[in-house]
C-alpha positions as CSV (number, residue, x, y, z in Angstrom):
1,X,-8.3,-12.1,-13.4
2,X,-5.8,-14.7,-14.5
3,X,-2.1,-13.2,-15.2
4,X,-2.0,-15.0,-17.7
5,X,-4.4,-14.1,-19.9
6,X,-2.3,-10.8,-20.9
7,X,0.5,-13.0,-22.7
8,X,-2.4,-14.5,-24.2
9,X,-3.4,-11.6,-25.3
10,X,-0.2,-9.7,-26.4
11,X,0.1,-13.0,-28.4
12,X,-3.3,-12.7,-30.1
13,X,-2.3,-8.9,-31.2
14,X,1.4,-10.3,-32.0
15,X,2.0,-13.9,-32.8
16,X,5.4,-12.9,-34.2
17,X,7.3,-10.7,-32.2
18,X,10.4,-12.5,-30.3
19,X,9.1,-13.2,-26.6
20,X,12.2,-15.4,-25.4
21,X,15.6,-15.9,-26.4
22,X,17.7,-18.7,-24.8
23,X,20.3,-21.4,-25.5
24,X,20.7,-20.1,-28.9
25,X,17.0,-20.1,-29.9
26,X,14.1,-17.8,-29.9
27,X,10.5,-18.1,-29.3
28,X,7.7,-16.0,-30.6
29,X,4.9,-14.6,-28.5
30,X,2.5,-16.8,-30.5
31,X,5.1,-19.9,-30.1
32,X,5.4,-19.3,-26.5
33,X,1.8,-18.8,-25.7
34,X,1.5,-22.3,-27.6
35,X,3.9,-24.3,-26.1
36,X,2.7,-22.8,-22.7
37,X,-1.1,-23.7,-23.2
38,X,-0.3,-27.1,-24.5
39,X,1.7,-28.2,-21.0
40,X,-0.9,-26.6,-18.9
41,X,-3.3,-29.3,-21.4
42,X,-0.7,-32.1,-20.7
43,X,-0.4,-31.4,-16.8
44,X,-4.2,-31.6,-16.9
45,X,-4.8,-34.6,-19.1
46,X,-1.4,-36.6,-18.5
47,X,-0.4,-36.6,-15.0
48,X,-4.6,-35.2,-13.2
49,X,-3.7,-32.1,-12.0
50,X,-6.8,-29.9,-10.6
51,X,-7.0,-26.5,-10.3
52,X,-5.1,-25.3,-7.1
53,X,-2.6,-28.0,-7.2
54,X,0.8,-27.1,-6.1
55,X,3.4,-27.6,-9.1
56,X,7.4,-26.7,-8.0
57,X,9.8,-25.2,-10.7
58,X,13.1,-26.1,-10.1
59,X,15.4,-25.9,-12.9
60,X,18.5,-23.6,-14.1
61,X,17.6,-20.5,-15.8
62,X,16.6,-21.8,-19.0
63,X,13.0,-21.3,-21.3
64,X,11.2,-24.2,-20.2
65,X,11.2,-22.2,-16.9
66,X,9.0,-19.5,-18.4
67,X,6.6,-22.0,-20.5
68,X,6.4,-23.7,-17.5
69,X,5.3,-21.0,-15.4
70,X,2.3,-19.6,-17.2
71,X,1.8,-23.0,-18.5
72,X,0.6,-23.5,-14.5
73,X,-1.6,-20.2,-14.5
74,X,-3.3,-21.4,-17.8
75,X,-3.9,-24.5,-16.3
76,X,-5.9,-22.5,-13.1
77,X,-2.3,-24.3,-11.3
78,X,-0.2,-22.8,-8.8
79,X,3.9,-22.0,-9.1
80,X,5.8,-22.6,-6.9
81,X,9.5,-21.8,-7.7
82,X,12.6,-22.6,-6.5
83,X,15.9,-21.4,-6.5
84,X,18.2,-24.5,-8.5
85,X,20.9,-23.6,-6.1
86,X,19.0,-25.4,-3.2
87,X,20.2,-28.6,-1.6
88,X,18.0,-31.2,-2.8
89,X,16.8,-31.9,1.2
90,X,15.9,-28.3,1.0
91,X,13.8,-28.8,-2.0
92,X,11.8,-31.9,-1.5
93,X,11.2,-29.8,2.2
94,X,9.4,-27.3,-0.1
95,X,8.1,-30.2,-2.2
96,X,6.6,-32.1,1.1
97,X,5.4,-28.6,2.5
98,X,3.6,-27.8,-0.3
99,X,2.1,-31.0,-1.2
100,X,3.0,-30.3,-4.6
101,X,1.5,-32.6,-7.5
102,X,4.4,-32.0,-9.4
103,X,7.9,-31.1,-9.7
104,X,9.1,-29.9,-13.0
105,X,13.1,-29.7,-13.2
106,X,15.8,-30.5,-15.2
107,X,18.1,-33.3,-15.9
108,X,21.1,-32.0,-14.1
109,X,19.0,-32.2,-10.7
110,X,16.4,-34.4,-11.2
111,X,18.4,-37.5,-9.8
112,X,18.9,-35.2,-6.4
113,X,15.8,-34.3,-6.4
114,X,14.3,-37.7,-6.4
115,X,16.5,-39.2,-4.0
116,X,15.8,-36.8,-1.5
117,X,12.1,-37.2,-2.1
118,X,12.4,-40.9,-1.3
119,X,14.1,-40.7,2.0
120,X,10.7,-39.9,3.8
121,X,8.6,-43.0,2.1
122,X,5.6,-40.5,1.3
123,X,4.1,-41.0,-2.1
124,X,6.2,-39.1,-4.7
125,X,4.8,-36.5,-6.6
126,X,4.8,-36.2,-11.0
127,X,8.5,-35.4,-11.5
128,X,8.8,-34.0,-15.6
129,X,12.6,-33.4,-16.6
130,X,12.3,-30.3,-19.0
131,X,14.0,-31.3,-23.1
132,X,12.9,-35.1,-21.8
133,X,10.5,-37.1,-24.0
134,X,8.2,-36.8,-20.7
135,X,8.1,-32.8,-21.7
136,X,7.4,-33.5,-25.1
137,X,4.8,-35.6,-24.2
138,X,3.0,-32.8,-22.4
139,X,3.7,-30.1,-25.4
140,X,1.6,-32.9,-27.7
141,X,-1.6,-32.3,-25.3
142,X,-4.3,-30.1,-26.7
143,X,-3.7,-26.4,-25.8
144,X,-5.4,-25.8,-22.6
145,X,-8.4,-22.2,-22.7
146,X,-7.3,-20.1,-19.7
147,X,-8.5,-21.4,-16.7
148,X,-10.7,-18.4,-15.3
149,X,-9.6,-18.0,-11.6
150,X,-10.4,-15.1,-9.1
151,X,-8.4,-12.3,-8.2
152,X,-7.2,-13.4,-5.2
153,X,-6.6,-17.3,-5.9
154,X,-3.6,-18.3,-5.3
155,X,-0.9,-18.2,-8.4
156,X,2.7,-17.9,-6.4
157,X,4.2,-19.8,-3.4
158,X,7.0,-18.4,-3.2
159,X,9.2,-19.7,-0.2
160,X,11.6,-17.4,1.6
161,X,15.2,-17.6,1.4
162,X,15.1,-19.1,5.3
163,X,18.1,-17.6,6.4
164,X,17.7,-18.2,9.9
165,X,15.5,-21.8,9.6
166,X,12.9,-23.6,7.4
167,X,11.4,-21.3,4.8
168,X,7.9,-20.1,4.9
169,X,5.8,-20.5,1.8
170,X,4.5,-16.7,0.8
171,X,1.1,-17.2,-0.8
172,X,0.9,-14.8,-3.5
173,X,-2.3,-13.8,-5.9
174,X,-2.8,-13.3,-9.0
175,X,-3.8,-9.7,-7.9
176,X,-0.7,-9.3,-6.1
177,X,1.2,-9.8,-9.8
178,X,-0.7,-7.8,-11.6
179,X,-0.7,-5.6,-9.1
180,X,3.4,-5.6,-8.8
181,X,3.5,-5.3,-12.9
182,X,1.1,-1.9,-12.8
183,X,3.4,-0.7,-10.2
184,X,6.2,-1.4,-12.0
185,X,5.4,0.4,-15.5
186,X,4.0,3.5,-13.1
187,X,7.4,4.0,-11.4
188,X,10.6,2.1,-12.6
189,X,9.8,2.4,-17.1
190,X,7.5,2.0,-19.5
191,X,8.3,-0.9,-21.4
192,X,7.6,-1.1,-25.4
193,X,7.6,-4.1,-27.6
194,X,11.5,-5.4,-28.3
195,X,12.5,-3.8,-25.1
196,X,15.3,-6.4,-23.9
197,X,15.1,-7.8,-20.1
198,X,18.1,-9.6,-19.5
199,X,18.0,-12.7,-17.3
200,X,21.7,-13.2,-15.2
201,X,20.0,-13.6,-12.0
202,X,17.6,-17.0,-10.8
203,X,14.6,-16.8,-13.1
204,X,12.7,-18.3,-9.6
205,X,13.2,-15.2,-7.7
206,X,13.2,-11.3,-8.4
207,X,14.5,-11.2,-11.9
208,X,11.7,-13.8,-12.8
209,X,8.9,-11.9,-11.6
210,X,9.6,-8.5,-13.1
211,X,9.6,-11.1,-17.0
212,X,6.3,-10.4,-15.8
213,X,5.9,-6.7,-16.7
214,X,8.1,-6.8,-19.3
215,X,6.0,-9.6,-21.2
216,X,3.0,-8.0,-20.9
217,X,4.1,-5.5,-22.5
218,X,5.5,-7.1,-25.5
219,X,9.0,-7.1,-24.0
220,X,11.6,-9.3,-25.5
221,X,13.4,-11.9,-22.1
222,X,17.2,-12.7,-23.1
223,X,17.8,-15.8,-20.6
224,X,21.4,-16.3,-19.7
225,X,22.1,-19.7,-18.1
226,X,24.0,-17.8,-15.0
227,X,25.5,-14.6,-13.8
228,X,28.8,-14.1,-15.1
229,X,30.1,-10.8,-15.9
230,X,31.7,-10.8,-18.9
231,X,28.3,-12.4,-20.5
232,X,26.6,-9.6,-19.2
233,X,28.5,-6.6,-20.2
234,X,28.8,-8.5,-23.5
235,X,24.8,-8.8,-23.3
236,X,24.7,-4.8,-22.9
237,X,26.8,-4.5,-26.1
238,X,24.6,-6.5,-28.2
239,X,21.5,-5.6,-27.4
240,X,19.9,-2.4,-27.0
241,X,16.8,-1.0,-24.3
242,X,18.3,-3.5,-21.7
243,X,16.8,-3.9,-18.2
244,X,18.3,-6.4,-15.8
245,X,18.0,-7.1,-11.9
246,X,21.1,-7.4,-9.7
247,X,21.5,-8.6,-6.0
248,X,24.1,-5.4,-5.0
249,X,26.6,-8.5,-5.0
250,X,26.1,-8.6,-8.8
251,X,26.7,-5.2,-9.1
252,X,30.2,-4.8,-7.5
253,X,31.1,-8.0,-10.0
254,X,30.1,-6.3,-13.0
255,X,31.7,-3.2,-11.8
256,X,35.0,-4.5,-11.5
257,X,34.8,-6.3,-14.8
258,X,33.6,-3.6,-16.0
259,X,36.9,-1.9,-15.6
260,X,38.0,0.9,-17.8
261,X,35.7,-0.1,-20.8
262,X,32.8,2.1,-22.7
263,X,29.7,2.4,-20.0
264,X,27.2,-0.7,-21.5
265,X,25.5,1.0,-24.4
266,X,22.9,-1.0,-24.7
267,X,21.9,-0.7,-20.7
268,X,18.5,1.1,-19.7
269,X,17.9,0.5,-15.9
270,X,20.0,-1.8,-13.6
271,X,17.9,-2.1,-10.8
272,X,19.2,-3.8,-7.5
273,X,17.9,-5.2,-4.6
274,X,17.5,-8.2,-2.0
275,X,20.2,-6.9,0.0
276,X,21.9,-3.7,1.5
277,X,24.1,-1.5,-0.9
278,X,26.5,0.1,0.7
279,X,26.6,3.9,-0.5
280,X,30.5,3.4,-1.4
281,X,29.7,0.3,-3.9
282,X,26.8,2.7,-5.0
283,X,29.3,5.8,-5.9
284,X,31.8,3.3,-8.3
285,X,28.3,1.6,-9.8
286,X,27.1,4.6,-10.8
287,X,30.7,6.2,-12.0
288,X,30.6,2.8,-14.2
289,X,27.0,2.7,-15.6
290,X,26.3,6.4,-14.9
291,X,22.3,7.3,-13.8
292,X,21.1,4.4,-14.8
293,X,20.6,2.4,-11.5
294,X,16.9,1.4,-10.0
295,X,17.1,0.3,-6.4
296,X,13.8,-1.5,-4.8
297,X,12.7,-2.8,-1.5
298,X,10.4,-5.6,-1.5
299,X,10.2,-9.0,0.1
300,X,8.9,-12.6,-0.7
301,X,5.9,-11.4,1.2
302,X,5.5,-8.5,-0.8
303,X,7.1,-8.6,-3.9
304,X,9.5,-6.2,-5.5
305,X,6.8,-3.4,-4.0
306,X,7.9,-1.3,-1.1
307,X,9.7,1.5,-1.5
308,X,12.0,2.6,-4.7
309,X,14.8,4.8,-5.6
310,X,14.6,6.1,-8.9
311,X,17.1,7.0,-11.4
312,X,16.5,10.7,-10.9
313,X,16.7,10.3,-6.8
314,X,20.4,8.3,-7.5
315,X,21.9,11.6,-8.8
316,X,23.3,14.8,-7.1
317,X,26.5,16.6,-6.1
318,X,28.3,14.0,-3.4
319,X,27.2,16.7,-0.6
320,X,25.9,15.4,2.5
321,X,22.3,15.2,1.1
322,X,22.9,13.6,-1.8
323,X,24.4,10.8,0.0
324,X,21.8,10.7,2.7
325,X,19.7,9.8,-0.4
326,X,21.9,7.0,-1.8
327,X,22.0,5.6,1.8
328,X,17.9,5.4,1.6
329,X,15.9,2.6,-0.3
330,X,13.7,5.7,-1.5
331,X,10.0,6.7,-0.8
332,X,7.1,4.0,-1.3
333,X,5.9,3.1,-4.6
334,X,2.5,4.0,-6.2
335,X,-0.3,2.4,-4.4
336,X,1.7,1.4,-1.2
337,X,1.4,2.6,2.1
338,X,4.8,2.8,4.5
339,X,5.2,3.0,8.0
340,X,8.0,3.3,10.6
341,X,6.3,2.1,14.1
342,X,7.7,1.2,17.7
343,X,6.4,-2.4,19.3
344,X,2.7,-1.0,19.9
345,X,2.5,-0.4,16.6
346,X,2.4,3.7,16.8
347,X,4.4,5.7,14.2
348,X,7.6,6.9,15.0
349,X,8.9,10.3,14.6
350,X,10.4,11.1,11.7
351,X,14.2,10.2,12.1
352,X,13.4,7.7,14.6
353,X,14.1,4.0,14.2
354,X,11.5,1.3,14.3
355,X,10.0,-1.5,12.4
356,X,9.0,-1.0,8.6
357,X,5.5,-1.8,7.8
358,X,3.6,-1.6,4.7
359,X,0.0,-2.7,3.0
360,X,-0.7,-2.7,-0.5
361,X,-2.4,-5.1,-3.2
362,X,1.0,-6.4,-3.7
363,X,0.7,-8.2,0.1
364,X,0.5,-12.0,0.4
365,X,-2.0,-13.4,2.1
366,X,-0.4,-15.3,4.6
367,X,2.2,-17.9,5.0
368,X,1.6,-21.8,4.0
369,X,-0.3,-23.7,6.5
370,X,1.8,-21.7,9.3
371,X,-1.0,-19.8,11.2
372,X,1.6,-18.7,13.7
373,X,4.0,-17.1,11.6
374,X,0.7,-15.4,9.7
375,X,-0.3,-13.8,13.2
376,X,2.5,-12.4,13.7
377,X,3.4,-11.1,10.2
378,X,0.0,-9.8,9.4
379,X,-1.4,-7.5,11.7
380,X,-4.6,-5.3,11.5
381,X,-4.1,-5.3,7.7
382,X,-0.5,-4.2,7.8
383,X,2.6,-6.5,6.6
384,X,5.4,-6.2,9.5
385,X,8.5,-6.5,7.6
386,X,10.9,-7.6,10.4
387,X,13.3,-4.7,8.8
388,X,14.4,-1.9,10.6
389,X,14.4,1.7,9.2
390,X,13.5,5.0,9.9
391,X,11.5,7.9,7.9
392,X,12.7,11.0,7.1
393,X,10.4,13.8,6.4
394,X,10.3,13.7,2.8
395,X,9.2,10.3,3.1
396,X,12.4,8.0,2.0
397,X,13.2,5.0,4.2
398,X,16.5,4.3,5.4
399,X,17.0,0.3,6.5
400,X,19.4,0.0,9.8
401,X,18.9,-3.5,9.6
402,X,16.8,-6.9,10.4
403,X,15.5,-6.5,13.5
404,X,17.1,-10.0,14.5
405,X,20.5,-8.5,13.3
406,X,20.3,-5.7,15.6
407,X,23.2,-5.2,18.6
408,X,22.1,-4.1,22.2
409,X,25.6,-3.0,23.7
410,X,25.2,-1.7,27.1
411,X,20.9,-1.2,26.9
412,X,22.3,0.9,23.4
413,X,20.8,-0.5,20.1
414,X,23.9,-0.1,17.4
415,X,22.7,-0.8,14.1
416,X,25.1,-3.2,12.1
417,X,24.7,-1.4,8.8
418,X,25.8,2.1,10.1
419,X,28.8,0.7,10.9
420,X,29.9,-1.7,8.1
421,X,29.0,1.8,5.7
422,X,31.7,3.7,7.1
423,X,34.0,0.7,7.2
424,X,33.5,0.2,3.7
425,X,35.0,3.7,3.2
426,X,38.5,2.2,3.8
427,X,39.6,1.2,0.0
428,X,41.2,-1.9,1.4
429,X,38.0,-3.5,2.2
430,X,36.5,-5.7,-0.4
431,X,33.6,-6.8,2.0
432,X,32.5,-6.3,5.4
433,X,29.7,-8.1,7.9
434,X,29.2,-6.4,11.4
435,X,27.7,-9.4,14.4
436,X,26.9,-9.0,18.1
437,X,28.9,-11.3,20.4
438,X,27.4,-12.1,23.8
439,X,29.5,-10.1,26.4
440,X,29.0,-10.7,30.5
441,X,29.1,-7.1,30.9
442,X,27.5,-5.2,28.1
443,X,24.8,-8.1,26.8
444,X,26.9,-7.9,23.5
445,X,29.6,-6.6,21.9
446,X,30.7,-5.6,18.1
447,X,32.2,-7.4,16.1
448,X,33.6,-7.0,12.5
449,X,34.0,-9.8,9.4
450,X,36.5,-7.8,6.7
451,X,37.6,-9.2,3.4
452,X,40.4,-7.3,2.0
453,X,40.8,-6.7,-1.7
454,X,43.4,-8.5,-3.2
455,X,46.8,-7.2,-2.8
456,X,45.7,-5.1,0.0
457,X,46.4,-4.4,3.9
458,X,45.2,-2.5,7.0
459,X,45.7,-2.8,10.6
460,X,43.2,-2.7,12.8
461,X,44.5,1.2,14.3
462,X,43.2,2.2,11.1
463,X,39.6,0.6,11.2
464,X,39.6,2.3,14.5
465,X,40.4,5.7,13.2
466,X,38.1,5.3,10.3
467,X,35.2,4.6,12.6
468,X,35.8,7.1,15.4
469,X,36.0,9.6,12.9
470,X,32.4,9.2,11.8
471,X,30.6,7.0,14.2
472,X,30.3,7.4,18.1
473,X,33.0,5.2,19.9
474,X,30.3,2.9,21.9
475,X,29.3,1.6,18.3
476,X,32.8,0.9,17.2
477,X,34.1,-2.8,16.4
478,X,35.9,-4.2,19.2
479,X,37.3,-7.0,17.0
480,X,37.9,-7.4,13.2
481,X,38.2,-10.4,11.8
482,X,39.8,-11.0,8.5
483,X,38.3,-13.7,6.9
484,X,38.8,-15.0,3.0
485,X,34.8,-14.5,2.4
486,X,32.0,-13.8,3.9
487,X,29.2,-16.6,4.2
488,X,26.3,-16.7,1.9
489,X,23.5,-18.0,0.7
490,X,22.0,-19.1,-2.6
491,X,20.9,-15.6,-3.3
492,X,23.9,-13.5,-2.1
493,X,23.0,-12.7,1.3
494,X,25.7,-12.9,3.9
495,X,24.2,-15.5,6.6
496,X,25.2,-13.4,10.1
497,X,24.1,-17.0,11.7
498,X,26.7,-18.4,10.5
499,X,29.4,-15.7,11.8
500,X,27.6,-15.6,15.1
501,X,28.5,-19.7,15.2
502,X,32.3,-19.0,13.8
503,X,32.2,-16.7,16.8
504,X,31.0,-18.9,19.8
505,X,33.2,-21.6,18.2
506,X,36.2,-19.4,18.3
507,X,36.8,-19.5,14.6
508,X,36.6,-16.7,11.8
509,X,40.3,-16.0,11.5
510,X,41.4,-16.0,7.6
């Protein structure tokens, strides 16, 4: 049950049709399927690769990326990708965790790369610079048959974004893909041949894996080097059936480029996730793109496949149900099982906050050579998310939060998410990040992070109001902090450790 082997086959039934489009070139299915069996011959035959060997993908969004990756599940290999946005420590970490084989990347980072690898003194792994003579020299290998491989062999590592320490190595099947990819064409689209999936976001992350579905499908991937806006709405113009992924952070950006221009003709489905989107940043998305917006909940651990929030769910009337909806991340997908449980493990009542759980072929199998973290992760056959939510009877989830982002004020749990909603109501606030800080009295206390959109002001009286009028008072901020931006990460997540440690160092002041 090799994913691979259903490229192989679209290309079999359609050597011709345009697979991948990038840097000004484009590859047919049959060229593609080509160029990726040869390198999974070359990683083989040149360098003695073995089936299982680990082999990290760290490059910009480019097309090697996507030869390379099947070219590793042709080859019986398994991918490990990485985000290029990584400090080069951080990925010879992944590198050293892994015991990778090999590291394919590109000639912007290879030097990095390297270096970092060298500061330990362990052996150093095959290191291939993709468009290097070294690549070429692996495209002249005989093409490599399909390695045949179980279901459940491994086929993704994929490391978490490690937000709050090292990351953990997610070992993925190639039953979890296939899985994901049957998911997806049963609840997000059905995708037909020249169907357009546009690439802004990391190819080594969500956008990356849902190429999957789309190229099995005979699906046409448009790789743009990076996310900028103006490429992308330009990208909607040109081309037509267009499906693209978008952190929520994405989404505000191309709605205010969007501006007062025509609505993206060419756009399908925008779907968005990886983060929290605020229901106000919602409302202006969809008065920009109109009902074409997707929003999933997944994890590393289980990817892209938790619950969903279709097109149809994103529409309604603004009343007080409709935006009780746009607050949710939807109902689970088809094939996967939800839960909202207390700390024994027993369901909560509907309405009642808890821990998210979930089970499904999409799961992982466990975290990299980390035992521990696998324990507590995987329990009696269920995934515990570390996510917060609660049910409502119909079955959609609303997240509060993570569960380490979580505020106990007073023995009170306030939920940083409820409140950074209703400040976001305020049209002055371009961002907002709610924090606990400790408190002698109370355990903690709330605090708020604000960005302002440019040109704009409000005093704190304001904030105050604002929240009083729609959140009880013991949950209100009892700070705000104007800062210039919130932290981040590589993949747009605002990193609350690092507010926490602008707050016990007394900084945070813009």
């Amino acid at each position: 049950m090799n994913v691979a082997a259903s490229l192989l086959n679209r290309a079999r039934s359609a050597p011709e049709r345009p697979a991948l489009t990038a840097r000004g070139q484009t590859w047919s299915y049959g060229a593609l399927a080509d160029r990726a069996s040869r390198l999974a011959g070359g990683l083989r035959a040149t360098h003695g690769l073995a089936a299982g060997d680990r082999v990290v993908l760290c490059m910009e969004n480019r097309p090697e990326f996507l030869e390379a990756l099947f070219g590793c599940w042709i080859g019986g290999l398994v991918a490990v990708p990485v985000n290029a946005k990584l400090h080069p420590r951080e990925v010879a970490h992944i590198v050293r965790d892994a015991a990778a084989a090999a590291v394919l990347t590109s000639e912007a980072l290879v030097e990095g790369i390297a270096l970092a690898l060298r500061e330990d003194g362990s052996p150093l792994p095959a290191v291939v610079v993709a468009g290097s003579a070294g690549w070429a020299r692996l495209l002249d290998a005989a093409p490599a048959a399909c390695a045949q491989v179980a279901a459940t062999d491994l086929a993704w590592l994929f490391y978490t974004s490690g937000t709050t320490g090292r990351p953990k190595g997610a070992m993925l099947s190639h039953r979890n893909l296939a899985f994901m990819s049957l998911a997806y064409a049963a609840d997000i689209e059905h995708v037909s041949p020249g169907d357009v999936k546009l690439h802004a976001a990391p190819l080594s992350h969500g956008s990356g894996l849902y190429a999957l579905p789309h190229l099995f499908a005979g699906g046409h991937q448009v790789v743009l080097p990076g996310f900028e806006p103006q490429d992308v709405l330009e990208a909607f113009e040109r081309h037509a059936n267009v499906t693209m992924f978008a952190a929520p952070t994405m989404v505000t950006r191309l709605v205010q480029a969007a501006g007062a221009q025509p609505r993206a003709p060419g756009l399908r489905t925008l779907y968005y996730g990886g983060g929290p989107m605020y229901v106000s940043d919602l409302q202006r998305a969809l008065e920009a793109f109109g009902p074409r917006l997707w929003q999933l909940f997944g994890q590393g651990e289980s990817p892209m496949t938790i619950t969903g929030l279709s097109k149809a769910d994103h529409q309604g009337d603004g009343g007080a149900a409709h935006l009780a909806r746009l607050a949710s991340c939807g109902v689970a997908r088809t094939g996967v099982e939800v839960r909202v449980v207390d700390e024994s493990g027993r369901d909560a009542p509907h309405g009642e906050t808890g821990e998210v759980v979930t089970r499904s072929d999409c799961m992982m199998a466990g975290y990299w050579n980390n035992p521990t973290a696998t324990a507590a992760a995987l329990r009696e056959g269920w995934l515990w998310t570390g996510d917060v939510g609660a049910l409502d009877e119909r079955g959609y989830l609303t997240l509060r939060d993570r569960s380490k982002d979580m505020i106990i004020s007073g023995g009170t749990n306030i939920y940083p998410r409820e409140i950074e909603e209703v400040l976001l109501r305020h049209p002055a606030l371009l961002e907002c990040s709610v924090v606990g800080r400790p408190h002698a009295d109370w355990g903690e206390e709330v605090i708020a992070f604000v960005v302002l959109r440019e040109g704009c002001t409000v005093d704190d009286p304001a904030l105050e109001a604002l929240c009083l009028e729609h959140i009880a008072r013991f949950k209100r901020p009892r700070e705000y902090r104007r800062v210039a931006a919130l932290p981040k990460n590589n993949y747009g997540k605002v990193l609350k450790t690092e507010l926490r440690r602008m707050l016990s160092e007394g900084s945070g002041h813009a």
